[in-house]
MIDOSE-1310 file (N, C-alpha, C; in nm, 2 decimals, decimal comma, always signed):
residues 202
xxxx	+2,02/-0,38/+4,11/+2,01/-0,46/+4,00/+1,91/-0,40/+3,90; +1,94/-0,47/+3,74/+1,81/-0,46/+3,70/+1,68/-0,45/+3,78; +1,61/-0,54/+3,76/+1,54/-0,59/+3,86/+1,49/-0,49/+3,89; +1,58/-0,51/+4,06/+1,57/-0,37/+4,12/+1,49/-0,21/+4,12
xxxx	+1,57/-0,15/+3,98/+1,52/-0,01/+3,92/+1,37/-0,06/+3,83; +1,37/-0,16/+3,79/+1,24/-0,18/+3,70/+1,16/-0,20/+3,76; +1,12/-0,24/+3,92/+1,06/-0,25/+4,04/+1,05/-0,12/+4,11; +1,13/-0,06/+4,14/+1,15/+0,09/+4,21/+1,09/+0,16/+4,13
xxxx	+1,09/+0,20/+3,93/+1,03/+0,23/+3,90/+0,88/+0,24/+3,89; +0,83/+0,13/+3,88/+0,71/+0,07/+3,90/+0,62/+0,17/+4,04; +0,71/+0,12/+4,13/+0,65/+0,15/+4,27/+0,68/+0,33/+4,27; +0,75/+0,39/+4,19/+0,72/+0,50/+4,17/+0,63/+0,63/+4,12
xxxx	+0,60/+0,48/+4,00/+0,49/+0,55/+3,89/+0,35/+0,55/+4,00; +0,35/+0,45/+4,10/+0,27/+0,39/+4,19/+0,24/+0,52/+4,28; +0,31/+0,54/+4,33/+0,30/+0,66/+4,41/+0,28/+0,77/+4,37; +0,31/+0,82/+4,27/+0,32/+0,98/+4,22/+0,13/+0,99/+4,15
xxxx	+0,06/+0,85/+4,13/-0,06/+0,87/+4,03/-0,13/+0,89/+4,17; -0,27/+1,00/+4,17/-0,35/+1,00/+4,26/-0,48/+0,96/+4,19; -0,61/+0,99/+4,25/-0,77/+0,93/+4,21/-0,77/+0,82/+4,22; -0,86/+0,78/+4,15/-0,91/+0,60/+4,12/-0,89/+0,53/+4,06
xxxx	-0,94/+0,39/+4,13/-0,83/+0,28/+4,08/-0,82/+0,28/+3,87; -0,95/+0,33/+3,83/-0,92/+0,34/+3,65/-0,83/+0,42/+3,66; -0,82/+0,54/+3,68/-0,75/+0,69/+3,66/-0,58/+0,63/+3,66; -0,56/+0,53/+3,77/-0,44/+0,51/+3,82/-0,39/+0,44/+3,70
xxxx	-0,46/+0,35/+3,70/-0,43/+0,22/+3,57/-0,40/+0,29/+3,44; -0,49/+0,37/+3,41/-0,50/+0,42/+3,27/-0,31/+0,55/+3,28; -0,33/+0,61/+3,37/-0,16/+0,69/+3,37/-0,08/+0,55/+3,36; -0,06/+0,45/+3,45/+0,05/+0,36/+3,47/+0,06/+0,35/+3,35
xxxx	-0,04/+0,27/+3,24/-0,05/+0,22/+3,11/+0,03/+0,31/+3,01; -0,04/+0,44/+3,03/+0,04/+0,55/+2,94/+0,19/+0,56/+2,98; +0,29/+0,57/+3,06/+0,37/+0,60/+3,12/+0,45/+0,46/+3,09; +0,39/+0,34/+3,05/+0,47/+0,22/+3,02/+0,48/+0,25/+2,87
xxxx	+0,37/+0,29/+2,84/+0,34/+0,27/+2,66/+0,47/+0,38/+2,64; +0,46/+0,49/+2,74/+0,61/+0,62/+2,66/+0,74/+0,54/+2,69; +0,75/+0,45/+2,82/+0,89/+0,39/+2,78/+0,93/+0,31/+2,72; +0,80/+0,21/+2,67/+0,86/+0,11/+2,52/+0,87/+0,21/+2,40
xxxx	+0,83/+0,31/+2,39/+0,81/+0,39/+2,27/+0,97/+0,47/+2,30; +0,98/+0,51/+2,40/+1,11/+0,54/+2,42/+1,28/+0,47/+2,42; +1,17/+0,31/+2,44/+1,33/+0,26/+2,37/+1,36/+0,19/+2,27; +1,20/+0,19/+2,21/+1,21/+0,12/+2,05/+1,31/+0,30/+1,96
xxxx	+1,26/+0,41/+1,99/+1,32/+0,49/+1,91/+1,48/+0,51/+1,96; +1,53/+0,45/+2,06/+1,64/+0,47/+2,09/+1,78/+0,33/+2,04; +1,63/+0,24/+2,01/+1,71/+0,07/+1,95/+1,73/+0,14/+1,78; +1,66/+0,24/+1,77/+1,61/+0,26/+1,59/+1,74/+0,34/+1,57
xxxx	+1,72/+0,43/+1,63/+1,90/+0,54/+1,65/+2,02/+0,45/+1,70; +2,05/+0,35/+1,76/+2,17/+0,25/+1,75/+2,11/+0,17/+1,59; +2,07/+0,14/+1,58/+2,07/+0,08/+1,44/+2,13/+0,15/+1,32; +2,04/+0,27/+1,32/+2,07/+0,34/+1,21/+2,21/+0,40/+1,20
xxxx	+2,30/+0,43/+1,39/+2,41/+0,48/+1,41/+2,50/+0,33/+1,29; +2,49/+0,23/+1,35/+2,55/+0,11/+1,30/+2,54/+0,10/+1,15; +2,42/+0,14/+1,10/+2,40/+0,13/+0,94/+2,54/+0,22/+0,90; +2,52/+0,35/+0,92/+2,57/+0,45/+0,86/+2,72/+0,40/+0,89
xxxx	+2,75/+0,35/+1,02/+2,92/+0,35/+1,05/+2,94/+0,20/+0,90; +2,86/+0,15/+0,88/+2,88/+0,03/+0,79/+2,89/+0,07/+0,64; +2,81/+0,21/+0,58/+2,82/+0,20/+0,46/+2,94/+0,31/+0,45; +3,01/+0,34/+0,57/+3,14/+0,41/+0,58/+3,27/+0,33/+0,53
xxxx	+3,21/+0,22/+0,62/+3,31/+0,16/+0,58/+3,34/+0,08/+0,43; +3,20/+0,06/+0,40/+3,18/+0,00/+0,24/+3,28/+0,10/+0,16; +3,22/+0,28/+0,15/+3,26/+0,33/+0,08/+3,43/+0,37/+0,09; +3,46/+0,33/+0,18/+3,63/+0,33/+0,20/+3,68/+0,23/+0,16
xxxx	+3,60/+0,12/+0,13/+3,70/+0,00/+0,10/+3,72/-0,05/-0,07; +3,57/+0,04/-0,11/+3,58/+0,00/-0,24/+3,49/+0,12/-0,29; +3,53/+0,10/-0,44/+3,50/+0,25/-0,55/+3,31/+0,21/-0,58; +3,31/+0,34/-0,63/+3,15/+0,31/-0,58/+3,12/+0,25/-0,74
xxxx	+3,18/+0,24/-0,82/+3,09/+0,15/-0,94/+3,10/+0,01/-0,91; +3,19/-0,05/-0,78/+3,19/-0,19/-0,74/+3,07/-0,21/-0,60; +3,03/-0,12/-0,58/+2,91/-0,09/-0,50/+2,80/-0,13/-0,54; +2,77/-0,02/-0,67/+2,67/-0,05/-0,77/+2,66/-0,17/-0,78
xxxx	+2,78/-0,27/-0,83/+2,75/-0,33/-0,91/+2,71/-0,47/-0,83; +2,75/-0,45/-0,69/+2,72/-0,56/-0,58/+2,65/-0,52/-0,49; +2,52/-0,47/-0,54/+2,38/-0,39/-0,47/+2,45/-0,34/-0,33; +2,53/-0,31/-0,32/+2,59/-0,21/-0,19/+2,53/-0,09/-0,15
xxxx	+2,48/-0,02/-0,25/+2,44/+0,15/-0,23/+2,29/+0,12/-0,14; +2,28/+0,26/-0,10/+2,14/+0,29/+0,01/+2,05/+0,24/-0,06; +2,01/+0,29/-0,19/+1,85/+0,22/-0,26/+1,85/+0,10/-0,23; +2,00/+0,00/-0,30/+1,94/-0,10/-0,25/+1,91/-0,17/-0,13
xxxx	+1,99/-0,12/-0,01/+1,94/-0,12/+0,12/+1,79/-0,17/+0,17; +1,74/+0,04/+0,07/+1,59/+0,06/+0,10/+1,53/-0,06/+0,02; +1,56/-0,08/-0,07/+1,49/-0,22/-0,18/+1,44/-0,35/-0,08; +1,57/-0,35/-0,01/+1,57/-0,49/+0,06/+1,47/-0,47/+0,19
xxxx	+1,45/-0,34/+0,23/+1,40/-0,32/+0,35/+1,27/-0,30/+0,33; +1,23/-0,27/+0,19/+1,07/-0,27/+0,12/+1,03/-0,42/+0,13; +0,85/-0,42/+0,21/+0,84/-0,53/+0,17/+0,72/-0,56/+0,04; +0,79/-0,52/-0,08/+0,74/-0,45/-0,20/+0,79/-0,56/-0,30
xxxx	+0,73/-0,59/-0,41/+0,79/-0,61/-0,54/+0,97/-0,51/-0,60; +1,03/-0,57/-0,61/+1,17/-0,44/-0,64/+1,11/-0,36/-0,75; +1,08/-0,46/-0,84/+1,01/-0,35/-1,00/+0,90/-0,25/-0,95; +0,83/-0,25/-0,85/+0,72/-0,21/-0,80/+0,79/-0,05/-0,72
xxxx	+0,95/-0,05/-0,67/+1,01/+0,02/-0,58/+1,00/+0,17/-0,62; +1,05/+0,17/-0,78/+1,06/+0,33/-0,84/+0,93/+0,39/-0,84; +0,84/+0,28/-0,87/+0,70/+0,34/-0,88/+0,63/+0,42/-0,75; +0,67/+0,31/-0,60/+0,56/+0,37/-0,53/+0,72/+0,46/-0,42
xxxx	+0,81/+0,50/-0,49/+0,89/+0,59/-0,38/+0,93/+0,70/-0,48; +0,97/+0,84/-0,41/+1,04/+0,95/-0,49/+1,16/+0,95/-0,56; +1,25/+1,00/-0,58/+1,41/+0,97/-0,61/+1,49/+1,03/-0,46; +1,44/+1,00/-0,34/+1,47/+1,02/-0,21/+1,46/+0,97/-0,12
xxxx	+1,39/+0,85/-0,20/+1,37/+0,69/-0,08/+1,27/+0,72/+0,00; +1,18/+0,84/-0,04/+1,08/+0,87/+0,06/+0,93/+0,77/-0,06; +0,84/+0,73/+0,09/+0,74/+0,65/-0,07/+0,61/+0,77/-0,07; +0,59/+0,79/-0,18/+0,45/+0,86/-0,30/+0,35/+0,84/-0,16
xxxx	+0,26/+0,90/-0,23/+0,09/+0,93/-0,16/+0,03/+0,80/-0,22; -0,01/+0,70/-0,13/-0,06/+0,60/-0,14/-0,22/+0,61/-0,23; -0,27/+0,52/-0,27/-0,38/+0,53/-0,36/-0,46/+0,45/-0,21; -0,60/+0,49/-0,23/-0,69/+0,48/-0,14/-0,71/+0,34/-0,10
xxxx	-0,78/+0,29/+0,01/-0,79/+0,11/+0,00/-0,90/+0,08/-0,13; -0,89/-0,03/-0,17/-0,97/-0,13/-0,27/-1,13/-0,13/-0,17; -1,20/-0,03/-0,18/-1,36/-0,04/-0,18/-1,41/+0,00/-0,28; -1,53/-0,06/-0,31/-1,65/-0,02/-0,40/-1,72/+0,12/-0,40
xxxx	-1,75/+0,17/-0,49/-1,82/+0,33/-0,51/-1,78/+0,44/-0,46; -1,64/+0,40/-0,42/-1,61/+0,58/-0,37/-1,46/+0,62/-0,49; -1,44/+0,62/-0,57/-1,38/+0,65/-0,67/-1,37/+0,77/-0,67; -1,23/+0,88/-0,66/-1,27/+1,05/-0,67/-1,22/+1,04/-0,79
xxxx	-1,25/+1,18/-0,88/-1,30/+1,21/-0,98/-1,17/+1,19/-1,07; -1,06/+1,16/-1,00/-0,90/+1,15/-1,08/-0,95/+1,02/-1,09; -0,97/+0,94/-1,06/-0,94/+0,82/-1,07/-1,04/+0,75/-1,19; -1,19/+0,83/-1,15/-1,28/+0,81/-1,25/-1,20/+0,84/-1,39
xxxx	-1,17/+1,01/-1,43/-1,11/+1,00/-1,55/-0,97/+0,93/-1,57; -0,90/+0,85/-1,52/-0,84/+0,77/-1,50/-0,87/+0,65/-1,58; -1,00/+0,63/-1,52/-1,05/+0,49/-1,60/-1,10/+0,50/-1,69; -1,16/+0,58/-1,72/-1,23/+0,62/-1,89/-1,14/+0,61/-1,97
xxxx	-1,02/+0,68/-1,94/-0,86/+0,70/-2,04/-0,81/+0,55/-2,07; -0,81/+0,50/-1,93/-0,77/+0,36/-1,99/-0,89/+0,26/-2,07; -0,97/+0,27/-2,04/-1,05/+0,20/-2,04/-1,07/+0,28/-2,25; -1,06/+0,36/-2,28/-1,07/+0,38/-2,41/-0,90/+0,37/-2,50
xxxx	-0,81/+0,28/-2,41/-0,67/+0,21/-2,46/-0,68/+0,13/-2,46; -0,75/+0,04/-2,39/-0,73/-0,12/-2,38/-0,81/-0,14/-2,48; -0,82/-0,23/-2,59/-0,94/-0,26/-2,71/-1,00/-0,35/-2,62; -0,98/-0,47/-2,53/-1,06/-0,55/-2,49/-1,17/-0,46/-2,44
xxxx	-1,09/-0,39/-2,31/-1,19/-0,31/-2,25/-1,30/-0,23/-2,31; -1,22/-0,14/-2,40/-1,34/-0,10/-2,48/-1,43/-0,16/-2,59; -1,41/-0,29/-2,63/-1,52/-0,37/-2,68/-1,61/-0,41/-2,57; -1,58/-0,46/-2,45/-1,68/-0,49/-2,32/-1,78/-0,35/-2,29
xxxx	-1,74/-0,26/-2,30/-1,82/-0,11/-2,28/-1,89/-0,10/-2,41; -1,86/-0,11/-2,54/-1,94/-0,11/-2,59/-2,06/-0,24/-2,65; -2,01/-0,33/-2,61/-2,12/-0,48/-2,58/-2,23/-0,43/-2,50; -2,17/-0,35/-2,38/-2,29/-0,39/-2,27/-2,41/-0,25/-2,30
xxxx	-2,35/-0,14/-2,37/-2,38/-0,01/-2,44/-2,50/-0,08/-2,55; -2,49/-0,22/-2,64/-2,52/-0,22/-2,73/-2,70/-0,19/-2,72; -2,80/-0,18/-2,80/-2,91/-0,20/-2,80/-3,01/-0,29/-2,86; -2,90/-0,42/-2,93/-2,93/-0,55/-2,99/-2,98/-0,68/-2,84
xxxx	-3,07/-0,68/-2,83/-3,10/-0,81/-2,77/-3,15/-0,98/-2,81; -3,17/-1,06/-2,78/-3,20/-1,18/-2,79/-3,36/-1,13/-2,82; -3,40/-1,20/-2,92/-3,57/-1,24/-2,93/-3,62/-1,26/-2,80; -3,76/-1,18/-2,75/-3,80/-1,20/-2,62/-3,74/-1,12/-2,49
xxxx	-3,62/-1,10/-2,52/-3,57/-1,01/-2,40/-3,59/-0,90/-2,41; -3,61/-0,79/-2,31/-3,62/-0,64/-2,30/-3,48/-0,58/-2,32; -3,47/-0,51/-2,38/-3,35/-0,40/-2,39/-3,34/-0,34/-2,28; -3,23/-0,34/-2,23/-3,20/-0,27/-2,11/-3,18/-0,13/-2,10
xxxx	-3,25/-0,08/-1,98/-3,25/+0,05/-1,94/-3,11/+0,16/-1,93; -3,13/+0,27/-1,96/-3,04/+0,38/-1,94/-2,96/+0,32/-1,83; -3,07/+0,33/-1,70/-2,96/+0,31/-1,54/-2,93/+0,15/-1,57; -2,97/+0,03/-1,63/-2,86/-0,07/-1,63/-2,76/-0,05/-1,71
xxxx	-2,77/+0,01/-1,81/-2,62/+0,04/-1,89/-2,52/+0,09/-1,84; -2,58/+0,17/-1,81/-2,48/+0,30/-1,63/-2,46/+0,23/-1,56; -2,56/+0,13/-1,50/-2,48/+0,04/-1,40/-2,37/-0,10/-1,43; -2,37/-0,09/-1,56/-2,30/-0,22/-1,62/-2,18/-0,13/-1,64
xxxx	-2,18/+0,00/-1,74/-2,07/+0,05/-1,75/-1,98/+0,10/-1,54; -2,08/+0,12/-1,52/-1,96/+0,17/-1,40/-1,93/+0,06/-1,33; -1,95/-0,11/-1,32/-1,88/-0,22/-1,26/-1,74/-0,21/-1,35; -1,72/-0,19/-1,44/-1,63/-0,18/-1,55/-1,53/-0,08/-1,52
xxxx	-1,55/+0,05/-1,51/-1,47/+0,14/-1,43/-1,46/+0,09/-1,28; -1,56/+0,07/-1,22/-1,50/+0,03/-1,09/-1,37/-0,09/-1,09; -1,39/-0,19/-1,15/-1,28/-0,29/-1,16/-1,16/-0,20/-1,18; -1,16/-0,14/-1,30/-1,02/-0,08/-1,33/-0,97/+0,00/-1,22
xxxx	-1,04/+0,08/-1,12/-1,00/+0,18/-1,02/-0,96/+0,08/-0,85; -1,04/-0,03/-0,90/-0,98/-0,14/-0,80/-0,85/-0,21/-0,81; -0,83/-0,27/-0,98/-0,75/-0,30/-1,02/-0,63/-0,25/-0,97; -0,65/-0,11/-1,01/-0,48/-0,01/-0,94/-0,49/+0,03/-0,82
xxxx	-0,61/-0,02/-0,73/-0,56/+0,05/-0,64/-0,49/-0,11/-0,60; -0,53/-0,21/-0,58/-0,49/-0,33/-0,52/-0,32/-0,34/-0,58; -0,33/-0,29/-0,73/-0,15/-0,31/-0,74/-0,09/-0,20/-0,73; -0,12/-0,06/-0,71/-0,05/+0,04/-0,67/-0,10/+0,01/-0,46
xxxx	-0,19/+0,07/-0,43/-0,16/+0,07/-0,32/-0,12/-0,03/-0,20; -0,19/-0,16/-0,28/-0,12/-0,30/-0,17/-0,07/-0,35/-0,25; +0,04/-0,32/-0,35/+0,17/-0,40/-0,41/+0,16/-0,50/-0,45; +0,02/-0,53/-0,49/-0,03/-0,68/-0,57/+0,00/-0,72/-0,69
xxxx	+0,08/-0,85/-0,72/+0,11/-0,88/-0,86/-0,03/-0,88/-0,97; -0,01/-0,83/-1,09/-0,13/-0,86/-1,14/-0,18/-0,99/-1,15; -0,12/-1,09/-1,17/-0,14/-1,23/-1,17/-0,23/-1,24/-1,01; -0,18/-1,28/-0,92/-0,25/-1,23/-0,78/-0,39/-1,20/-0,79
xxxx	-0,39/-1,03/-0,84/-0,54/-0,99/-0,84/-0,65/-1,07/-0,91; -0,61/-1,13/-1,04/-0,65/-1,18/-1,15/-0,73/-1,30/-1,09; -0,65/-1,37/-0,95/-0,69/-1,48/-0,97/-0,75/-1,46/-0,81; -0,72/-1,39/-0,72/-0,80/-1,39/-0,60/-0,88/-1,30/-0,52
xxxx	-0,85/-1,18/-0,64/-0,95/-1,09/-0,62/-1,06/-1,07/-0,77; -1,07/-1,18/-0,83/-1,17/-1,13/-0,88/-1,35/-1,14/-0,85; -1,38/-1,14/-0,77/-1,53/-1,09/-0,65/-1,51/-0,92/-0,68; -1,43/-0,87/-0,67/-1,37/-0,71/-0,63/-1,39/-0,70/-0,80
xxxx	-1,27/-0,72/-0,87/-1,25/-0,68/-1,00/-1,32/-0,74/-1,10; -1,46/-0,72/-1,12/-1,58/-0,83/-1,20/-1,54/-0,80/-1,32; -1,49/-0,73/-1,36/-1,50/-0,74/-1,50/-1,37/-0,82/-1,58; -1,43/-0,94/-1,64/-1,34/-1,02/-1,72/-1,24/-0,95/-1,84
xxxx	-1,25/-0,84/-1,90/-1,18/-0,80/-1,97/-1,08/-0,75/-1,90; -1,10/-0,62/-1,76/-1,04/-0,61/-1,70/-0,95/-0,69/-1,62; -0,91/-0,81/-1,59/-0,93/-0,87/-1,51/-0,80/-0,97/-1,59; -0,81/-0,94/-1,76/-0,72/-1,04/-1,84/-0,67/-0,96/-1,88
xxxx	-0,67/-0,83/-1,89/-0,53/-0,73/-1,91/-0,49/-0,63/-1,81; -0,45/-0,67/-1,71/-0,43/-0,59/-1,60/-0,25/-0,56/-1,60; -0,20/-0,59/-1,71/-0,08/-0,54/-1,72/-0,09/-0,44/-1,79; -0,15/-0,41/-1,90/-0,20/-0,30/-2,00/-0,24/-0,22/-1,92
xx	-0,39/-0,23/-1,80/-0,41/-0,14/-1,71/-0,35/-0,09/-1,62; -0,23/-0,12/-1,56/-0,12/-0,08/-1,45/-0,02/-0,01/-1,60
């Protein structure tokens, strides 16, 4: 029976491991992990055998502009099998259904140097944006207050680029509506200009 061989096996993996009782455990463990891994890729190949026997039969039954036009073809397959925005789909995949080089996760201060000039570029298209860089740039203060220093200006201007390089990574790399970011990530994306045109910035 079942049973039986899944037992026999067991008591074989049992016998064949020598050393101590970790040594034993840790082969058993590996030797289970390769056979679920061995029959998830073998459930994946009957699936995909069944996909393909299925869009055989699609494409025999009907012309492929009635395909089109009743989301039948592979993309939209892959569309349905993304668990992505669809408008979001062309953006983060090739014209081969394979998906792009992911943008980095949403942390603070590590920005590479594409991304930096990235955000300068936008950040000198957005008018909002660029009236907020130049507010915090200004050298007009309130009666009584100090004018701020070179390194706070640098550090006010780069929360400003930081936001924007957060901004896209959270809707390019984790497929976030801009609405979404707007409203639950702004801790991350501090700057308010940023923050009210994030469709401009994507």
């Amino acid at each position: 029976s079942d049973d039986g061989s899944l037992f026999g096996d067991d008591d074989d993996d049992e016998d064949d491991v020598g050393g101590s009782g970790a040594d034993r455990a840790e082969v058993l463990r590996l030797k289970r992990e390769k056979k679920r891994l061995n029959r998830e890729e073998r459930r994946k190949a009957k699936r995909e055998r069944a996909e393909r026997r299925r869009r055989a039969r699609l494409r025999r039954a009907f012309e492929p502009v009635q395909l089109v036009e009743n989301f039948c073809t592979e993309r939209d397959d892959a569309i349905r099998l993304a668990d992505v925005p669809e408008r979001y789909y062309s953006r983060i995949h090739d014209g081969g259904g394979k998906k792009k080089k992911r943008d980095p996760p949403p942390t603070k201060g590590d920005a590479t140097p594409e991304e930096q000039e990235e955000a300068h570029w936008i950040a000198a298209r957005v008018p909002a944006i660029e009236r907020e860089l130049l507010a915090l740039s200004a050298t007009m203060v309130n009666p009584g207050e100090e004018p701020p220093t070179d390194e706070q200006v640098q550090e006010r201007e780069g929360a400003v680029l930081d936001s924007i390089v957060l901004a896209l990574r959270y809707m390019r790399g984790e497929n976030l509506e801009p609405d979404f970011v707007k409203r639950y990530r702004a801790d991350a994306v501090a700057s308010p200009a940023v923050r009210d045109n994030l469709h401009a910035v994507l």
